[in-house]
Legacy VTK file of the C-alpha trace (Angstrom):
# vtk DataFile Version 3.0
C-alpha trace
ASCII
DATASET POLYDATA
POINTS 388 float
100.237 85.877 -19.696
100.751 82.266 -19.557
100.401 80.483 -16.011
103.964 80.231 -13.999
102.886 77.641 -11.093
100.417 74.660 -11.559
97.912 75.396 -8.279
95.905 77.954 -6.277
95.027 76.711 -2.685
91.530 78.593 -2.161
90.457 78.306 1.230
89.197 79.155 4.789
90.920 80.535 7.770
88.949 77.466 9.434
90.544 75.105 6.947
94.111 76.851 6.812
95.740 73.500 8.254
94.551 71.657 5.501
95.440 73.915 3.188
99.124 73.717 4.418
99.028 69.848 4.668
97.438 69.910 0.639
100.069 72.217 -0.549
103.043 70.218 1.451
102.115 67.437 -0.254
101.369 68.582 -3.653
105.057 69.898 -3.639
106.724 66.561 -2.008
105.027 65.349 -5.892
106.452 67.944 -7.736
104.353 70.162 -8.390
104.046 74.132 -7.789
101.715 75.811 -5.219
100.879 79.323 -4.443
98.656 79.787 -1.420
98.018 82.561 1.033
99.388 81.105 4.076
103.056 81.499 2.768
103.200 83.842 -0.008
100.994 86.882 1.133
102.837 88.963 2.727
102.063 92.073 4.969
101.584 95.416 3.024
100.099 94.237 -0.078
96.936 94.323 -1.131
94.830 91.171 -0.827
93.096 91.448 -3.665
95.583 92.201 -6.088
97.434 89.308 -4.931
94.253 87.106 -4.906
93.469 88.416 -8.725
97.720 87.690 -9.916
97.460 84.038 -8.186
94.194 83.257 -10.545
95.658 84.552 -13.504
99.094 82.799 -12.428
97.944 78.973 -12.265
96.471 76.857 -13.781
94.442 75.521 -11.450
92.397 76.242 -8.470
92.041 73.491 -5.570
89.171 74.433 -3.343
89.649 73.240 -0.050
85.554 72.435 0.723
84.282 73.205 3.820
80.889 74.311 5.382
82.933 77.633 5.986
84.115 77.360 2.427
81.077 77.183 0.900
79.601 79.870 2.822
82.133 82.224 2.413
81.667 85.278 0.037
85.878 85.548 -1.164
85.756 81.847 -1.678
82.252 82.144 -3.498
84.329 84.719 -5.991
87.134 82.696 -6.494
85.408 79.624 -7.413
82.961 81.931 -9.643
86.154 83.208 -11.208
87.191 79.649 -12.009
84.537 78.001 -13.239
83.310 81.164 -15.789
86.830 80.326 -17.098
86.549 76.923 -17.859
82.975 76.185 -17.614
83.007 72.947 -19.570
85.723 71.583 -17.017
87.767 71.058 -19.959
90.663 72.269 -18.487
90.145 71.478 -14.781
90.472 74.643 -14.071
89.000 73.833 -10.357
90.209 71.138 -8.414
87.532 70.568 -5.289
88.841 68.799 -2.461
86.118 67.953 0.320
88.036 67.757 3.635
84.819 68.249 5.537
81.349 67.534 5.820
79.493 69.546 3.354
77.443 69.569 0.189
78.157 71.369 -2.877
75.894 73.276 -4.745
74.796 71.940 -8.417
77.570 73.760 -10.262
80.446 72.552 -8.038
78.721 68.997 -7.744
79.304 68.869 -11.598
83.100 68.486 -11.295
84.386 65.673 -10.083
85.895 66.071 -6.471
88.717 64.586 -4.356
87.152 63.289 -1.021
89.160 62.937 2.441
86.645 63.500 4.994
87.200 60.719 7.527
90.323 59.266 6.300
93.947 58.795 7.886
97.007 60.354 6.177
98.307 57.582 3.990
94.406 57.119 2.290
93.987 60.609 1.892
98.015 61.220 0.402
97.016 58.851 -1.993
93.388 59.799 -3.241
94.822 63.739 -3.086
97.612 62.801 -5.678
95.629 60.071 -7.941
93.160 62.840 -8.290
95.567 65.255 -8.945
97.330 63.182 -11.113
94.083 61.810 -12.749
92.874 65.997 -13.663
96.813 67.162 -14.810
97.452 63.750 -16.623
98.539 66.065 -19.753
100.133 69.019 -17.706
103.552 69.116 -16.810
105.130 70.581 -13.774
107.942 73.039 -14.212
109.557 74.411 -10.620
108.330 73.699 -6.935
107.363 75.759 -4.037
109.514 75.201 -0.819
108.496 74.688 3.173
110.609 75.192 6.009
109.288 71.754 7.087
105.960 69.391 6.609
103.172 70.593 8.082
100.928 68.142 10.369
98.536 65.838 8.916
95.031 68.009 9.740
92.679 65.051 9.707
92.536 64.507 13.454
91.305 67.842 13.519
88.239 66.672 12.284
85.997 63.740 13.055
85.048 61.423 10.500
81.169 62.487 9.324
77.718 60.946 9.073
78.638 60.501 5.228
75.789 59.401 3.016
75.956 55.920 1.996
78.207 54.983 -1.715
75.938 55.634 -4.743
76.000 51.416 -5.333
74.670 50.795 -1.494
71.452 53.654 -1.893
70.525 51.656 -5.424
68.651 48.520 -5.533
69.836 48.725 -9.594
73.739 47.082 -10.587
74.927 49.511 -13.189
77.528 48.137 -15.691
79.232 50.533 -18.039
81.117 48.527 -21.007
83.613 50.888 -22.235
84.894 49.646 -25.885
88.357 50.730 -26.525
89.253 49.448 -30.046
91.896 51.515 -31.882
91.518 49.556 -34.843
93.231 46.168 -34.364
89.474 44.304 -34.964
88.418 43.157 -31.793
85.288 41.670 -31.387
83.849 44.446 -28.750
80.510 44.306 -29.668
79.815 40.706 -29.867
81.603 41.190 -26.044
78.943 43.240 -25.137
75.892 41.837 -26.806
77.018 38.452 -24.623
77.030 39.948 -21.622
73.875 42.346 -21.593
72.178 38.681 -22.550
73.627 37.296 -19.878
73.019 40.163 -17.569
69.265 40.516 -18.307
68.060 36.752 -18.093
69.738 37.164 -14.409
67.274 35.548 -12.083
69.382 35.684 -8.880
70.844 38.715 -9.376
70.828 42.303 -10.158
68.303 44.021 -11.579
71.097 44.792 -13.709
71.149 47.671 -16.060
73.992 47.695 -18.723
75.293 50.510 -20.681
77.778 50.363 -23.901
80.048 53.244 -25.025
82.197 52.602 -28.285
83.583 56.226 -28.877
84.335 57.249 -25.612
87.086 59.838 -26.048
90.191 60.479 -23.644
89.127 63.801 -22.800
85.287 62.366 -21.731
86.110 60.077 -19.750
85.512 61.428 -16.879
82.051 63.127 -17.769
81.451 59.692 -18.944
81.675 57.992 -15.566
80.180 60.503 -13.699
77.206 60.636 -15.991
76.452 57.074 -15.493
77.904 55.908 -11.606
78.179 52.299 -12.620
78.139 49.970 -9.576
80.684 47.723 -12.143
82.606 49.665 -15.355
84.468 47.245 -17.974
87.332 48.550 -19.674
87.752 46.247 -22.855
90.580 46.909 -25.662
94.038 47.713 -26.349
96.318 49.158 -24.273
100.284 50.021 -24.369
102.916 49.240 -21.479
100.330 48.267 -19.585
98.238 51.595 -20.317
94.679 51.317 -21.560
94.636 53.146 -25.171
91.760 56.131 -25.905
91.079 58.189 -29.099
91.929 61.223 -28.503
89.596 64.198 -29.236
92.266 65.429 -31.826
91.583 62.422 -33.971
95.249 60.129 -32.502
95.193 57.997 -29.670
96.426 58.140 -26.222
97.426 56.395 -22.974
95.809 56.905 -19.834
97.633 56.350 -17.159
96.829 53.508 -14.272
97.165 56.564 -11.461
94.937 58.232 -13.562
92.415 55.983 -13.647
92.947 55.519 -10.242
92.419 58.575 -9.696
88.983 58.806 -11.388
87.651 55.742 -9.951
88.399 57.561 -6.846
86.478 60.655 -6.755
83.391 58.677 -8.086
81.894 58.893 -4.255
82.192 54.759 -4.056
79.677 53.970 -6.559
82.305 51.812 -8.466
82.626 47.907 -6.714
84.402 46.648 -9.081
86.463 47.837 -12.133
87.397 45.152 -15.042
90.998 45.919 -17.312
90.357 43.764 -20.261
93.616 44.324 -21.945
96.535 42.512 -22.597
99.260 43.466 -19.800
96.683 45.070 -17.181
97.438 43.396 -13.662
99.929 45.772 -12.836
96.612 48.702 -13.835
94.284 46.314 -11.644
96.297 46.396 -8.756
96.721 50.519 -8.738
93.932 51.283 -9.062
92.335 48.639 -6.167
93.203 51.203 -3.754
90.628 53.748 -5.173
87.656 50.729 -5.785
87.167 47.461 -3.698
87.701 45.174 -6.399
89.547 45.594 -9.571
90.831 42.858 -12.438
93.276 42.248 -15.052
95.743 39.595 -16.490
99.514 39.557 -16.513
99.800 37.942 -20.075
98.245 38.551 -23.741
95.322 36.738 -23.819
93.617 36.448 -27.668
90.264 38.090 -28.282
88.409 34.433 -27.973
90.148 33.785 -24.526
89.097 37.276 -23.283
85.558 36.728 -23.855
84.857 33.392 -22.621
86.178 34.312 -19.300
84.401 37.046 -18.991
81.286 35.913 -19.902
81.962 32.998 -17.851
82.588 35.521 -14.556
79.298 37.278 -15.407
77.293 33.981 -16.008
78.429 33.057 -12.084
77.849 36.714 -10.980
74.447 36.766 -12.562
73.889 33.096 -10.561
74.039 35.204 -7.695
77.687 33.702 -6.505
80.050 35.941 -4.779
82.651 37.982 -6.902
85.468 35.680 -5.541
83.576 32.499 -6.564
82.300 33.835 -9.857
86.882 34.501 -10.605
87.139 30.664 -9.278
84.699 29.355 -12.180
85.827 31.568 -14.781
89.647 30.958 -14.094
88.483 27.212 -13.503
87.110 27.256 -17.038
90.245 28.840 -18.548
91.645 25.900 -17.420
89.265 23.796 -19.337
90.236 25.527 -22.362
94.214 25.204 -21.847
94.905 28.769 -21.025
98.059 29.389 -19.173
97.993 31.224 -15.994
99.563 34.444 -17.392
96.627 34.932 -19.743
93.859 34.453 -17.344
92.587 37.235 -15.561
93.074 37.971 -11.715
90.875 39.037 -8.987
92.364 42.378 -6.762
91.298 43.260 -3.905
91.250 46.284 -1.311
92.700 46.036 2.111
90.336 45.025 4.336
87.591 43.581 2.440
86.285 40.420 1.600
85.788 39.559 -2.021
84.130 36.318 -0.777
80.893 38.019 0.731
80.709 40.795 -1.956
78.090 39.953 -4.381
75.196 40.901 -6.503
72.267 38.822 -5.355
68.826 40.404 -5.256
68.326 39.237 -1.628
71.503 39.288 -0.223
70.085 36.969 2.559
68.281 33.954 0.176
70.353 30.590 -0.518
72.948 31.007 -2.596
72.598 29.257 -6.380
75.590 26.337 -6.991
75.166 26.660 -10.758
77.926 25.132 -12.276
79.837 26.913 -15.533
80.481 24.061 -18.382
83.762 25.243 -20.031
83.683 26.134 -23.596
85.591 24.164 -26.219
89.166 24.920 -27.102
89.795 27.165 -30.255
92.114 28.458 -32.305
93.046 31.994 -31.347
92.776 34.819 -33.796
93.677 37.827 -32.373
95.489 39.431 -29.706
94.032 42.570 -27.207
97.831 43.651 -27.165
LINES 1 389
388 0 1 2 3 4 5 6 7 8 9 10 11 12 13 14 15 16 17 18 19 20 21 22 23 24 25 26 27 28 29 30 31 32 33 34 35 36 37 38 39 40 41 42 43 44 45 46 47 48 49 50 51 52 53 54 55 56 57 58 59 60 61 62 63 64 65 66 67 68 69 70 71 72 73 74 75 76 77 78 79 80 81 82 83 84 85 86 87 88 89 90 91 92 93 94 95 96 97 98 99 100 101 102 103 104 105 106 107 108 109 110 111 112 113 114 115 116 117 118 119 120 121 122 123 124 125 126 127 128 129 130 131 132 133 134 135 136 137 138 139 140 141 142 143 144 145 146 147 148 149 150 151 152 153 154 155 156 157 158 159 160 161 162 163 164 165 166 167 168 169 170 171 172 173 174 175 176 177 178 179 180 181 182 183 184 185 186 187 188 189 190 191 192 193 194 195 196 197 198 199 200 201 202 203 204 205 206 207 208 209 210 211 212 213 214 215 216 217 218 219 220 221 222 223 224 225 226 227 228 229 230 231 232 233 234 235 236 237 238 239 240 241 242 243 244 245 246 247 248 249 250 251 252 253 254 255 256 257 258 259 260 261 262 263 264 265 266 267 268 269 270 271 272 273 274 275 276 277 278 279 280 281 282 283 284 285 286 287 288 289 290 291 292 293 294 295 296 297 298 299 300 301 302 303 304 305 306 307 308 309 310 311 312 313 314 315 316 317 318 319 320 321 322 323 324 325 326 327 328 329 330 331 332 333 334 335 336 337 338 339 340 341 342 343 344 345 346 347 348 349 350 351 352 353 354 355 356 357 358 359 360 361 362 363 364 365 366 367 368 369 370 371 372 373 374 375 376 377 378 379 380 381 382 383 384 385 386 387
């Protein structure tokens, strides 16, 4: 029998609240919800009904919890997702941490939602980009209906002793170059081999450890950034409307959506600082997804292949200097400039609410003088090729 409704709420009697306030909001989106709370009834039996909602969605959310974690009927319902999809091809289970806790190895393998210590409008929008980011090829067919939105459970629960982002408890900058080429002959690899140059004669900054990945599929994406944490992932390629473009593991290609991105960036327990959209058409991506990572870039225009390059390596020649992100933009955009590239096809700097781009940076001692290296901009030349 083929699923009916798109989630399963699994949770505690502790954590019933936020089970009501996950479900309200997953149906304000659109999608369909069954959960205890409202659709168990008196008179029938538990676990029948328990068994019918696993069979009848396609996916379980797991509301994590101490309680959760300990509990034996949440133990079997998580069991009972992940035997069924034990690759996580399917997402069959959807963890969302709304507590302190730590999940055991299995569960820690899937990538989770986090909410724990955040007000309503943070955690509405990491719930659905994650959402969004695990169903990006599902679509929802009916909805599930409240008598009225239930309360917003987070000042239920005090914001925890969480342990520090994955990019503060490393001494090491991780950069993850993600080649995209679909076969319009961009020059991805010379991209990379420039930067891990520039990257590893660093004497101000880093230690920086770079990583290149030139047949990263759709579907791995996500296995692929949680295998490697980078502290700064580069997207460089093609995209669509503004969408990054992927092979797909069926051999096409396909889009992946800026809220699903988002989304991923998101649930990567802040180990991304800053995530870099080098396609044609990706400020509109940049600026989505800066609500899930502090720092984000992209351009508004079509820059060529050549053009794309030399700013970048320009921004990681200043970043490798030891200057702050901000300043590093300044001389890369300031060398654009140089080479007579308009303002649409020169790359932006986003930022998050509330921090400062001009005091993030990548020095090895955050505290020594800061370099006031120069960049020398390249000479004009005639553009080949377009990342559009």
């Amino acid at each position: 029998m083929a699923p009916t409704k798109d989630f399963f709420i699994s949770y505690t009697r502790s954590d019933q609240e936020w089970a009501k306030w996950v479900a309200w909001e997953l149906q304000e989106a659109g999608y369909t919800c069954t959960i205890q709370a409202w659709d168990f009834v008196p008179g029938q039996s538990f676990v029948q009904r328990m068994r019918h909602a696993l069979v009848d969605t396609r996916h379980l959310v797991a509301i994590l919890s101490e309680q959760y974690l300990a509990s034996e009927f949440a133990g079997a319902e998580l069991d009972a997702a992940l035997a069924s999809d034990p690759r996580g091809l399917r997402a069959k289970l959807i963890p969302v941490r709304v507590a302190p806790c730590t999940p055991d190895e299995l569960i820690r393998s899937r990538i989770y939602i986090d909410l724990v210590g955040k007000d309503s409008t943070q955690a509405r929008s990491d719930l659905l980009a994650g959402i969004f980011a695990a169903r990006a090829t599902v679509t929802p067919e009916d909805s599930v209906r409240f008598d009225a939105p239930p309360k917003f459970p987070g000042s239920l629960i005090k914001p925890d002793a969480m342990p520090a982002p994955a990019s503060l408890r490393r001494p090491e900058v991780k950069v993850l170059f993600v080649g995209m080429d679909v076969g319009r002959g961009l020059n991805l690899r010379g991209q990379y081999r420039q930067i891990r140059s520039i990257l590893s004669n660093s004497r101000n900054a880093g230690p920086f450890s770079t990583t290149a990945v030139f047949n990263a599929k759709a579907e791995s994406l996500p296995d692929l950034l949680t295998k490697h944490l980078p502290t700064i992932v580069h997207f460089s390629g093609n995209q669509s409307g503004g969408r990054i473009l992927l092979p797909s593991a069926e051999g096409g290609v396909t889009t992946i959506p800026a809220r699903a991105l988002a989304g991923l960036l998101q649930s990567l327990d802040g180990a991304v600082r800053l995530a870099i959209i080098d396609t044609c058409d990706s400020l509109p991506c940049a600026r989505e997804i800066v609500g899930s990572v502090d720092l984000a870039m992209g351009v508004k225009g079509k820059p060529d292949d050549e053009d794309a390059i030399a700013f970048y390596c320009g921004f990681y020649k200043a970043v490798a200097a030891g200057l702050s992100v901000s300043a590093a933009v300044g001389q890369a955009q300031a060398a654009h400039r140089f080479r007579h590239v308009s303002g649409t096809e020169t790359p932006q700097l986003c930022v998050r609410r509330g921090v400062d781009s001009r005091v993030i940076s990548f020095r090895r001692n955050a505290h020594g003088k800061q370099p006031n290296r120069r960049l020398q901009p390249s000479a004009a030349r005639k553009r080949l090729s377009r990342r559009g």
